[in-house]
Structure formats: C-alpha cells, structure tokens
N, C-alpha and C positions, 0 to 999 in steps of 0.2 A: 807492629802492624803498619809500621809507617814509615822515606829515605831519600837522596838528595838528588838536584839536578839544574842547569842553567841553560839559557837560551841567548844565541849571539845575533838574532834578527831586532830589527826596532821592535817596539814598542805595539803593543795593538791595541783598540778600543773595541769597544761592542756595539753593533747596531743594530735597529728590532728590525728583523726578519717576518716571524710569522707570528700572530696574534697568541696563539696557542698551541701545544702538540699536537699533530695527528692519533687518529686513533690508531689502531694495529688495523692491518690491511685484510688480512687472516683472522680465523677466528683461531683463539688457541688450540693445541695440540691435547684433543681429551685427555683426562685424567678419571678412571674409575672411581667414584665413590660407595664403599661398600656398607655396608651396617653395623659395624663394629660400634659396640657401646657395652662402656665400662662402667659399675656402680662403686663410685670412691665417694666414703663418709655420707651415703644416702643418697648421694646426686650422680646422674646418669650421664656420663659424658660421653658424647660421640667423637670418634676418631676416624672419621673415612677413607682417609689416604696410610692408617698403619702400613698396606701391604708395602709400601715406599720403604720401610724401614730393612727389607732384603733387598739387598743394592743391586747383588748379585742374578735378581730374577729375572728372566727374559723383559716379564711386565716395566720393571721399573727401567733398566737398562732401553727399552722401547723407548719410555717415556723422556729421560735424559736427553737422549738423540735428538728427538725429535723436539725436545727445547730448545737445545742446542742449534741446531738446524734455526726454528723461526727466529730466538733471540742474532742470529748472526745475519738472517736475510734482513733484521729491522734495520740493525746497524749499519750492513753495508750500505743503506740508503741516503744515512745521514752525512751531508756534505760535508761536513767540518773534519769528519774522521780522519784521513789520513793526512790532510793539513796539522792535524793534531798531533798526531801519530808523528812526522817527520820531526817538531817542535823537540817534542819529548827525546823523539833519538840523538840530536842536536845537544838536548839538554843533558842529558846522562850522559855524554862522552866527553867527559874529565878523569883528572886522576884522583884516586880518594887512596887513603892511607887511614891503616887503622892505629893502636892505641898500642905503643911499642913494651915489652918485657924485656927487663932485665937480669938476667939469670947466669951465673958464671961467668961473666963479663962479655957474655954475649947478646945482644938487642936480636929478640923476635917477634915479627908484625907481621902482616898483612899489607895487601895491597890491590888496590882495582884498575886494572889500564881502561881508561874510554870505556866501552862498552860491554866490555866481559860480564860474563854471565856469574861470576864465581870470582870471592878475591882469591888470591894468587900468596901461599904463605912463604917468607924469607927469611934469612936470618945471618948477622954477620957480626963481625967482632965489634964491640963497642969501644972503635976508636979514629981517629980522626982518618980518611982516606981506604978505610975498612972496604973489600971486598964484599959485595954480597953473593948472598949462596940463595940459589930455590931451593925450595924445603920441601914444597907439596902445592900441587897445581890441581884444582878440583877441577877447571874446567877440559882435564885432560880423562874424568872417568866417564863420563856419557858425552853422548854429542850433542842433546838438547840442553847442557846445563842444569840438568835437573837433579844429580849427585851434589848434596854438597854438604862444605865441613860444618859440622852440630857442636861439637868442641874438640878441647884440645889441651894437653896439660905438658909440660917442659920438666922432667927430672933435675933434681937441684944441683947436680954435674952440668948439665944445659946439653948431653948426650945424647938422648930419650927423646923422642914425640910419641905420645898418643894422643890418636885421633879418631874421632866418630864420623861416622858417613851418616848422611840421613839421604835416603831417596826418595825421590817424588814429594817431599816434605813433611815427609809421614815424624809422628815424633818416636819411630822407633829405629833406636841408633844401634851400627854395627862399630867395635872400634880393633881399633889396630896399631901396630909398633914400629917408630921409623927410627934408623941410625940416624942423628943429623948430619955427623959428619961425610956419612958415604948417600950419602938418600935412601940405602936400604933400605926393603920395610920388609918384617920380618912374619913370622911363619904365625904368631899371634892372632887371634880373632877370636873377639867375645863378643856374643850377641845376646838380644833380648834387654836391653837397656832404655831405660825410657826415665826420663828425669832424671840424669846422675850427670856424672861428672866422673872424672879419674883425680886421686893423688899417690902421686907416687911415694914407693918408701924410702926411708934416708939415704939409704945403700945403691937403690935402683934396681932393686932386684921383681919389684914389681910392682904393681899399684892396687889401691882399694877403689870399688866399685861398687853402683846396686845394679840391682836387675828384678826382672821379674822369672815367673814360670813361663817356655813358652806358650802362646795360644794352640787353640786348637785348630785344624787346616780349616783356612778358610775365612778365622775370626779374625786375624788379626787387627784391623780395622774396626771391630765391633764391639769385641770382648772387654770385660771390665776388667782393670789394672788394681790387684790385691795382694797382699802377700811380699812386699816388696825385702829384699834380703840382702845384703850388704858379705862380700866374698873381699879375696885378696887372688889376686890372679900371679902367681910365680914366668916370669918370662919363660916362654921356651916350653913350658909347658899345657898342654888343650886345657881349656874350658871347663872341660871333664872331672879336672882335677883340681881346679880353683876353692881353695879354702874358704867355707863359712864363716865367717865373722861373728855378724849377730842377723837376730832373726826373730819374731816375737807373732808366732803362729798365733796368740792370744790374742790380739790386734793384729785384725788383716789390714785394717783401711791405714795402719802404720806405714812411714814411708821413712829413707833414711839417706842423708846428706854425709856422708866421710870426709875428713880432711885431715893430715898429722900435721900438728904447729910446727912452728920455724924451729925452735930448739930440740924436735925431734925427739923429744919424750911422751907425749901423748896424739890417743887419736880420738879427735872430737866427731862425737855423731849429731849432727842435729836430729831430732826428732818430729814430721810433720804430722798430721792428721786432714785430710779433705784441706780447704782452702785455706782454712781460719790460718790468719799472722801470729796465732797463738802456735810455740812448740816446747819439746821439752827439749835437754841439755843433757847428754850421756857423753863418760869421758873412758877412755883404757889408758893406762900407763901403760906405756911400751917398754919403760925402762924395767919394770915387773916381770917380764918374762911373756911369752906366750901365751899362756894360761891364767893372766890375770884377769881376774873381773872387769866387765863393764858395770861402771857405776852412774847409777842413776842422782846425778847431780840434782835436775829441776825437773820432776816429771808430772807437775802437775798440769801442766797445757795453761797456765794460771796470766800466762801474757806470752809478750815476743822478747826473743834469748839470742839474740846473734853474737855469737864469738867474735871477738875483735883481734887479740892477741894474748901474748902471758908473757911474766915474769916466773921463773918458774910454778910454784903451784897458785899464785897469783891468776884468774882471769880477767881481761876487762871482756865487758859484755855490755852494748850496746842492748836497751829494754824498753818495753811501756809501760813496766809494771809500775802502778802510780804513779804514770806519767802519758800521759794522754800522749806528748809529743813529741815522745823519749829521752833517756838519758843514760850517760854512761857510767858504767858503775865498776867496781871490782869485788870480785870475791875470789877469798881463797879458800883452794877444794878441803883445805886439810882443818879450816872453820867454818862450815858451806852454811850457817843456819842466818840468815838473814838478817839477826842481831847485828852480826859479823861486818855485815855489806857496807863497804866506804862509796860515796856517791865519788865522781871527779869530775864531770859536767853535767850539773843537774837540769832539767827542765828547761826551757826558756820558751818566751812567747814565738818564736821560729820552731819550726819541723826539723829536727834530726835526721836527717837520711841516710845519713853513712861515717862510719869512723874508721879510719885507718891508722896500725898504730907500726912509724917506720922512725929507727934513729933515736929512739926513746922521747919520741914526737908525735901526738894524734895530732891527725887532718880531721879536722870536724868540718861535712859538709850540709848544710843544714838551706830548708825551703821558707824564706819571706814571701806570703803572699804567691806562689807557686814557683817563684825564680829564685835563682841558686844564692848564696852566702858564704862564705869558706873562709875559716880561719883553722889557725895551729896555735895548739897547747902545750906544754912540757906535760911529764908523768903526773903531775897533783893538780892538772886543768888550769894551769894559771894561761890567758891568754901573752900569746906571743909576737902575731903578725892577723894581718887578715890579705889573702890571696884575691886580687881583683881580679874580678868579672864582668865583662861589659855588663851594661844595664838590661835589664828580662833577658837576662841570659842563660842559659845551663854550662855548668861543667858537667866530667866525668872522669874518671880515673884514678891516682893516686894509689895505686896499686903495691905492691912490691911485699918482699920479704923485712923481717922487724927489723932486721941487721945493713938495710939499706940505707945508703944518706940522700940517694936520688930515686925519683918516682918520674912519671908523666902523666899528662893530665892535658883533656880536651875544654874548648870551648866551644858555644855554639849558642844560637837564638834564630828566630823565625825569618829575618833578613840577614843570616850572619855564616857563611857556608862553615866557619871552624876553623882552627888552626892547635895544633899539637904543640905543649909547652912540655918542656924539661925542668923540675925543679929541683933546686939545691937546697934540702933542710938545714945542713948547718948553715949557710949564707943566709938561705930566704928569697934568692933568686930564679926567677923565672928567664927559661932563654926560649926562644922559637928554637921547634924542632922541625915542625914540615906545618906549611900551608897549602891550601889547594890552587890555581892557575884559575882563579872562576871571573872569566871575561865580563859576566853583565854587570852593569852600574847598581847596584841594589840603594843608591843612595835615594833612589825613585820611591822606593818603598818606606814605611815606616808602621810599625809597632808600639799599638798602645793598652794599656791595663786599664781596665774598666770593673767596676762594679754594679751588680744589677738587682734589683730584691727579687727571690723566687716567690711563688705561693704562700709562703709562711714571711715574709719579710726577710726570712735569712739572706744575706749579705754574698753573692757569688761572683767570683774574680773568670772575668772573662777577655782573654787577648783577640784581637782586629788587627789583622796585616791586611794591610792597601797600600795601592798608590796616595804617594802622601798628598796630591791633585786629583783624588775621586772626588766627586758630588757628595754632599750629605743631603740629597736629595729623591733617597729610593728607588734611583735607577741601575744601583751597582748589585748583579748577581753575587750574591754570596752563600761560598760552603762554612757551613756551620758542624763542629767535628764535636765529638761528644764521647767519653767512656763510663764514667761513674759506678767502678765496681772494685774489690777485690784490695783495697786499699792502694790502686796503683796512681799514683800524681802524674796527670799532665805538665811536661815543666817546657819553657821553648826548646825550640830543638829545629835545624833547618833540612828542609826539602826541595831540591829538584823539582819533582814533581811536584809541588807548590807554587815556587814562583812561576813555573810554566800558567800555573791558572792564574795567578796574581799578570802577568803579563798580556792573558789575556783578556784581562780588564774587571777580573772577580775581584774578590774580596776571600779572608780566611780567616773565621773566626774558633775559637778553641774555648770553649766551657768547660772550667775547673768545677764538675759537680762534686755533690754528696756523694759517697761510696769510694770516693777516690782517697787519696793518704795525702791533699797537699795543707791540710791541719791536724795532723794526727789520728790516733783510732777514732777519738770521739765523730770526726769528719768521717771516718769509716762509716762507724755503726750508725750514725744520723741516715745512711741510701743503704742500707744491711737488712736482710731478712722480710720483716713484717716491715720497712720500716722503706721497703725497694720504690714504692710508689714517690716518695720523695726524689730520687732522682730524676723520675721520668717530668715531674713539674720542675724541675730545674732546667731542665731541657727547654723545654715546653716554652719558661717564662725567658729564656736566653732567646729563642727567636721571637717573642715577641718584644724582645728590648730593642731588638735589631731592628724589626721594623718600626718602635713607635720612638727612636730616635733617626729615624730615617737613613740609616747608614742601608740598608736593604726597601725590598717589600713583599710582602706574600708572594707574588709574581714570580719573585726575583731567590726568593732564599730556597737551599737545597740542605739537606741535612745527611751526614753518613759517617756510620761508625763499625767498628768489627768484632766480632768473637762475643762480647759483653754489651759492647757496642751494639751489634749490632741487632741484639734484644732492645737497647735502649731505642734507637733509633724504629724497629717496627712496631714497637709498644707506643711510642709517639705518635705515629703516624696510623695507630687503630683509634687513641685516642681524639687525634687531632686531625684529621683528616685534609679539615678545612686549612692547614696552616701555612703546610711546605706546599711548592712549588712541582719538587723532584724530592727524593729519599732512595739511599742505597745503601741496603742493610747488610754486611758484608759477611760471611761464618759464620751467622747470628746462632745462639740459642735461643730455638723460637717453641718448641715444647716445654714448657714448664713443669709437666706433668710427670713425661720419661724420660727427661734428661740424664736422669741420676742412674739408668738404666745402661747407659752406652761409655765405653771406656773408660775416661776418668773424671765423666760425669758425677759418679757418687761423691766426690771432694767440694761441688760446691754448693752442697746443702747446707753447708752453712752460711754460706754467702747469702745463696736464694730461701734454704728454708727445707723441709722433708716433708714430701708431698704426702708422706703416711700418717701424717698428724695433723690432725684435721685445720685447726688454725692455720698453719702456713699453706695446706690445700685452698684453704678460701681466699688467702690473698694468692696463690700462685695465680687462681682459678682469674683471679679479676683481672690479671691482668697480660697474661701469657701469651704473647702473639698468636698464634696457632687458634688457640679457643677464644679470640677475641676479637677475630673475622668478619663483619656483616655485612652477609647479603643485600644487593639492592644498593650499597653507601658509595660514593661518588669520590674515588682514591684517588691522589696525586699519582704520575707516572713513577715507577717503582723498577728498580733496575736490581734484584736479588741475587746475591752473588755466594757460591759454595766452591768447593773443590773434592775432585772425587778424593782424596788419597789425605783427608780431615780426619785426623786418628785422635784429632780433640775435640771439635764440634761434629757430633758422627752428621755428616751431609742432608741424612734425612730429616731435620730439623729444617732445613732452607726448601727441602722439596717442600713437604708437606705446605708448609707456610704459604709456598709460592702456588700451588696446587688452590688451595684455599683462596688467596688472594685474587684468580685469575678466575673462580669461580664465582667470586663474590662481588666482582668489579661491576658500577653501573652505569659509570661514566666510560669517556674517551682514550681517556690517560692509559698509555700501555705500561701492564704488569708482567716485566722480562727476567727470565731467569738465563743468569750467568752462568754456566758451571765449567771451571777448569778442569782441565784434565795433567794429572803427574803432578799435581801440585799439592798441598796441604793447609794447613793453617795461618800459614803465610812465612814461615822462619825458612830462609836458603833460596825463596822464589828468586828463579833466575832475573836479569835486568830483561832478557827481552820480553818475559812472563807480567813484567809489572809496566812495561811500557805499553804492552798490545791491552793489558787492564784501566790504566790511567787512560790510555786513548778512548776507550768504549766508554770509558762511566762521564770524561771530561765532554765528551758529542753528546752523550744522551742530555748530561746539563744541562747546557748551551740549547740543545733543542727543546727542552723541557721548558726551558723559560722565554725561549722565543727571542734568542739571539742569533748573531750569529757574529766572526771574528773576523777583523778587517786589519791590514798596516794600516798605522796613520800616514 
C-alpha cells in the first residue's frame, strides 16, 4: 500500500498560513438514511446507508458522483495542489529496477523508465555485455495504465512466461502464455483466478493453478470467494479441459497455494483457511504416477508451515509451532510424527521472517526490533557469515532455485532509495548490481528508533524520519502511519512520495503496533480478535508520544493508514477525536458487522472475530467505525479515500463510513470522500493514479494544519 520518489528542487520549510481549515463551502451532497435495523444477539442495530451496499444502483452511483464532484471542487481550491502535484512528478521520474531471476542462465526483471505507469519486463543472458530483450510491456495494454502485471512465473527451461493481467486493480487475475524468445504469446487464457500464482511443470508442459467458480453477472466485485480448487492447465489446450488436482468441497472457506520443488518429485499444497498464519501442509509425489494420493502431512491448522525446500524426502519448514518467533525445522515425510522433527535453527530472541535454502546454504533473514538481520547457515544451522545491512534498514530477496550458488538481494531504509546486490554463496560476496540515479542529498534527513509505552506499558518501537535540523519544538507537521493487523511487520522501506513530504518540511513517523508480526505470533495475537482494541491504544499513545515529546502537536499531527489501516486509523479518530489534526482512512474496513459478507471478507474473522457469536459481536460492536459515529462530536478534517474496482475492501464500507461521518459532523473541519475510479486496493495503481492521490491527501494536510510550503 505504499513506493518511491525524489525531488531536485531546494529544500522548503513551512510557514503558518491560516489559523485553522475552512469549513466546506457547500453543504454536503445528501445521503438518504432509511430504517433499516437489524436484531443481532438482542441488540437493535441501525444501518441507514445499507442501500450504499448495491454500487450498481442509479441511488448510489448518484451519490458517488456527486462526492466525487464536491471532494474535487474542495481541492481544486487549495493552493498548494499543483505546486504539489509538479514536486511529486519531479519526484517519480527516476529509474527503479526491480529484483532480477535467474533461471537457465538467463536474468529476468523488471524495470520503470521516469514516469511509466507500469514496469516494463526484460530479460537477457546472464553475462557480461548481454543484450537485452523486452519481454512484456504492460503499459502498452490500455492507455490509462490501468492493465497491469499481478504475477508471473518463468519455466525452469527460462522458455515460458506466464503472466496475469489484473485490470482496474481488481484482485481478479486473467493469465497468459509468452514464448520468451519470439515475444509470442500464445492462444492460452485462464481465468477466474484470485490469490494464486502459477508453477510450472518439470517438463513445461504446463503449470499448476487455483481458481475459483466463476461469479454470477454482475457479482463479480461483490460475491464471496469459496470453494477454491487447484487444476493443472496443459499448454495449448482451453481452460475447459484443465485437469483437477485437488479440491475439498468439505472445506469451502479452503484455499490452496501449489508449487513443485526444485528436484521435481513433489508437489507441495500449502493449505490456507480465512486469514489465520495458521495452515496445513499437503504433499503429492509426482514421481508416483498420476494417480498418486495427496497426503495430508500437517493438517491440523495447529501453527505456520512454510516449505523452505528438501532433500529428497527430507522437508525444511520454516514454523511457529512452539515458537512464538519461529524456527526452522526438518522433517521427514517418510517419518512425519513429530518425535521424528530435528530443529536446525531454533528460536531466537529476533523474528524469523524468511528462509531460503540455495547451494546447501539457508539465508536466514530475521527482524531485531523491526529492522532486518541476515545471516547464512550450512545444512545442520551452524552459523557461517552475517550479510550487512545498513542500520534500520530492510532487505529482500534471496531468492533462486536450491541448486543455485548466486541469488540477489535488495536493500533499502526510510532515507536510503536501495540498491540491488548480487551474492556469491560459495565466496560470501556481495557485488552491486544496479543502484538508482536519486539526485537529492538525503544526508538532510535522518532516521531514528524510539520506543514509547502504550496503555498497558507495553513497550512499542516507533521510527521518525525528519530533517535532521527540525525543531523539537512542535511546530513540525507530522504523518503518523499505522497498520497493526494480520501479523504483517512494518519494517523501513523508502518512498518517493515520502521524502517529497519530509522536503516539505513534515515529519514521518511509522508505529510498529500490536497485530503486526514484527515479534512473532504472540506480537500478533496481543492486537488479534477480542484483543483488537489494543492496537487502536497503541496508535493512540504513539501520537501522543509525538506530541508530549514535542517532535509534533495536536495542531500539527496527521494520522493515515489502509485496508486494515485504515479501520485503525477511523477507529482512532471516533475514539479520539480531540487528537489528530487531519486523518485519512484509506480502503478502510469500516463495517465490522458485514464485512465478512463481501468477497473475501469471510477470511478475517479471524483476525477481527465472527460477528455471529455474540462475544466478538460486542467487541466488534464497540468499536467498528461505521456504528461508532456520533452525532453532534466535533471531527478533525477527514479526507476518506475508496476505489470503485476494491474487490477486497468492497467500497461500501468507505461509503457508508463516509455517509455517516458527514452526517454526524458538528464542527468546521470538512469530511471528504475520495473515490477513484479503475483502480482497486491499491496493487498495479498506475504512477500517475498515486501521484494525482499523493497530491490531494499531501494539500489537504498542509491545509488541515494551517501551513503552507515555501523555497527557502
């Protein structure tokens, strides 16, 4: 939900402007309130905006527009906009390169010229003065950039692309078959895929996939995602005829992940259920024949099972079973009972995040405190080297097949644009592979790790990017960014569209809460279920650390997060009203109630909780944006942002919200609804879709807090 950008103008500071925001000039754009009430567990809940929930109705389609319409007549007012706006296009137009594969002795990557909407994928021999070849140019399938590649998977010949299209950002992917060597792309198309991936088989004759049924006309956007089934598609032949794998009609809410290992005798199924990091572990021997059984290795959902690689019946598997912050293990299928299990890196006070097993070498990359650690092990975990990484910095990569001796591998931090390394396992050398051209001085900036006590005293790691000459004097606007869900780690990571705010004299802070994975499940389950209100005081006490160290002030701090976020952020801001400044809740799930109702909402009840049992009803109930509304209460300026073509936050979660919010307001502060149009959840947004976004949410700020942006 978040990506990079620079700016080659000086420097700018802030200076106060206007006391306070104006109110809306207009009154809003009515919103019908009807009588709709529901009786769940005894209590009578009103929902007056449900008809919002048929997107497709004259009603609501009125209603959209004509948000649409006022939020766009506010913004054109605000001066800073296109000042902004020019900053950001400045800023995005660099070259960015993505994270290269080595397959047959050919490197295939990615690539962004300046200001493309879509990277650009290539691919050429891996060796010194190599040709390169275009492979597949997304921004050549629509003219708004709004097509674009969802994944992609390379035959282990390096002959084959398959590729998914995703349009308008929908998560529902169509894919397809390219020669690499001619660009052909052939007669292939398999659709109705949603969460999957392709692997291809030894031979290349085809690949394994899931899919779903498809919707009904009309739903596709709305309908709930069940029944997921895993096929094998034979090239050259339709869709029609694509062989069942497996399928387990007994478990709808089942989902399934395919992949065949590198030695090309098994094919491993991961097993999901809704959101939970818990899955089971299903294996086929391919060497068996066709008609061998899938076996159910781990199918008790009992923890997290991620395949790493094998020696033959050998697995290592990365787990948290008994181990809050995981560790990697092995078992073998042909002794699978647990007795059995040899540990080979066991637990450690760091997060485990990833293992990759290349050259009869794991790369353990593992989270201190939320910033990265990487070292390599031989086969029995004995440590071997440790992989430096700047300081609060993230890697990524390490990718490759078990039979490789080289891999590549990113780094990156919140003042640090990345650079692409090439490493040599048997040496242990790191060489530059590509760095970005990024003109500004970032030595302006500086990055620091803080801790702050939440509500309960708990201890929470929170990153401040500033100029390393701001005030700690609470005059510096700061965005304060927040997720805290689904065990996902905020770790650094740099943005473009960051330092464009950091240059204009903000501040950037990142709160590692509860819910997130950057100490293990227990760090999960502590912002989990009954347990969700914890994150939202985490939040909570993160801006008020900001201000009662004076790095910000109420005045001055802004808070915005997305998808999960950006539940957290308008759950903050029903609770807290008085705190922020501005708040922009972005794809939020802000129904608590029907979330679980719309596409593949039913997957995070266990995250949030199953609003049919009456216990997590009462906590949903307490604190659910949507039913947490009141009338009459004096809101911060609110800039609510959705996209029509959210096939994972269905949109009318942000209407509703926003519908309520603008009804409920009693102060000045305007409550604006964003809504994009062709876009989604945010995965494939074009660059000029997140610069004309960045522009609008970065003015509304700046005017929220009663700045405005000057050259020094």
């Amino acid at each position: 939900m978040m990506q990079s950008a620079h700016w080659l103008l000086p420097a700018v500071c802030l200076l106060m402007s206007s006391p306070a925001p104006s109110p809306a000039a207009e009154p809003y754009p009515p919103a019908r309130r009807d009588a709709t009430v529901e009786m769940l567990h005894g209590v009578a809940v009103g929902d007056p905006y449900r008809w919002m929930e048929e997107l497709d109705s004259a009603e609501t389609q009125d209603w959209v527009k004509a948000q649409q319409t006022y939020t766009d007549a506010f913004l054109k007012k605000l001066p800073q906009r296109e000042e902004i706006r020019t900053r950001l296009k400045a800023a995005m137009d660099y070259d960015k390169h993505g994270l290269p594969q080595l397959i047959a002795g050919r490197l295939f990557y990615s690539r962004r010229t300046g200001l493309q909407n879509q990277p650009v994928r290539y691919w050429r021999e891996d060796k010194e003065g190599a040709e390169e070849h275009l492979l597949l140019d997304a921004n050549t399938l629509s003219e708004d950039g709004t097509v674009s590649i969802s994944g992609s998977a390379i035959s282990d010949d390096g002959r084959l692309l398959a590729y998914g299209l995703s349009t308008s950002g929908s998560d529902w992917n169509v894919w397809h078959v390219m020669e690499v060597d001619t660009g052909k792309t052939l007669p292939d198309k398999i659709e109705w895929v949603k969460f999957s991936g392709a692997s291809w088989a030894p031979d290349s004759s085809g690949f394994y996939y899931s899919r779903y049924a498809e919707p009904a006309p009309g739903q596709a956007l709305k309908d709930t995602n069940l029944n997921q089934k895993v096929y094998f598609h034979q090239l050259g032949q339709s869709q029609s005829q694509d062989t069942l794998i497996y399928e387990r009609p007994d478990h709808p809410k089942w989902g399934f992940s395919a992949g065949v290992t590198d030695d090309e005798r098994f094919l491993i199924l991961s097993v999901w259920e809704g959101s939970s990091s818990k899955n089971a572990l299903f294996y086929r021997d391919l060497q068996a024949g066709p008609a061998s059984p899938v076996i159910e290795l781990l199918k008790d959902f009992d923890a997290q099972y991620d395949f790493v690689g094998n020696e033959g019946s050998v697995f290592y598997l990365l787990t948290d079973r008994d181990a809050s912050r995981r560790k990697l293990i092995a078992v073998d299928v042909t002794t699978p009972d647990p007795t059995q299990w040899r540990t080979i890196l066991p637990e450690g006070k760091s997060t485990l995040q990833s293992v990759s097993y290349l050259n009869g070498q794991f790369i353990a990359q593992a989270m201190v405190d939320a910033h990265d650690d990487v070292r390599v092990h031989d086969r029995d975990g004995k440590e071997l080297r440790q992989i430096s990484i700047p300081d609060l910095g993230s890697a990524g990569g390490f990718g490759g097949r078990q039979d490789d001796s080289q891999t590549f591998y990113a780094v990156t931090g919140y003042t640090n644009p990345g650079a692409i390394y090439r490493y040599d396992l048997p040496t242990g050398t790191s060489t530059l592979f590509w760095e970005p051209a990024f003109p500004v001085d970032l030595d302006a900036y500086t990055t620091e790790l803080v801790f702050y006590p939440s509500k309960d005293g708990t201890r929470i790691p929170l990153f401040i990017t500033r100029r390393k000459d701001a005030p700690r004097d609470g005059s510096v606007p700061t965005l304060l960014y927040g997720y805290g869900g689904f065990n996902i780690s905020l770790t650094p990571g740099f943005s473009a569209g960051i330092t464009v705010w950091l240059e204009l004299g903000g501040a950037y802070a990142v709160a590692c809460l509860r819910g997130g994975g950057e100490y293990g499940e227990d760090w999960h389950k502590a912002g989990q279920r009954l347990k969700k209100q914890t994150v939202f005081d985490d939040f909570i006490a993160a801006g008020e650390y900001l201000i009662q160290e004076k790095y910000t002030s109420q005045e001055k701090l802004v808070i915005s997060g997305g998808s999960n976020g950006g539940l957290l952020v308008a759950a903050c801001v029903n609770q807290r009203p008085d705190l922020f400044a501005a708040a922009c809740p972005d794809v939020g799930v802000m129904d608590m109630l029907r979330f679980q109702t719309f596409t593949i909402g039913w997957a995070w009840q266990e995250e949030y909780g199953f609003p049919d049992q009456e216990a997590d009803f009462k906590n949903l109930m307490g604190y659910s944006p949507y039913h947490n509304v009141k009338a009459g209460t004096h809101y911060p300026p609110m800039l609510i942002e959705t996209a029509d073509h959210d096939d994972r936050v269905f949109p009318a979660h942000s209407f509703k919200y926003g519908a309520a919010m603008q009804h409920a307001q009693a102060g000045d502060a305007p409550i604006l609804m964003r809504i994009e149009t062709k876009a989604g959840h945010g995965g494939g947004t074009p660059t000029a879709k997140i610069i004309e976004s960045l522009a609008d949410e970065y003015a509304f700020y700046l005017h929220s807090v009663g700045h405005a942006a000057k050259a020094k």
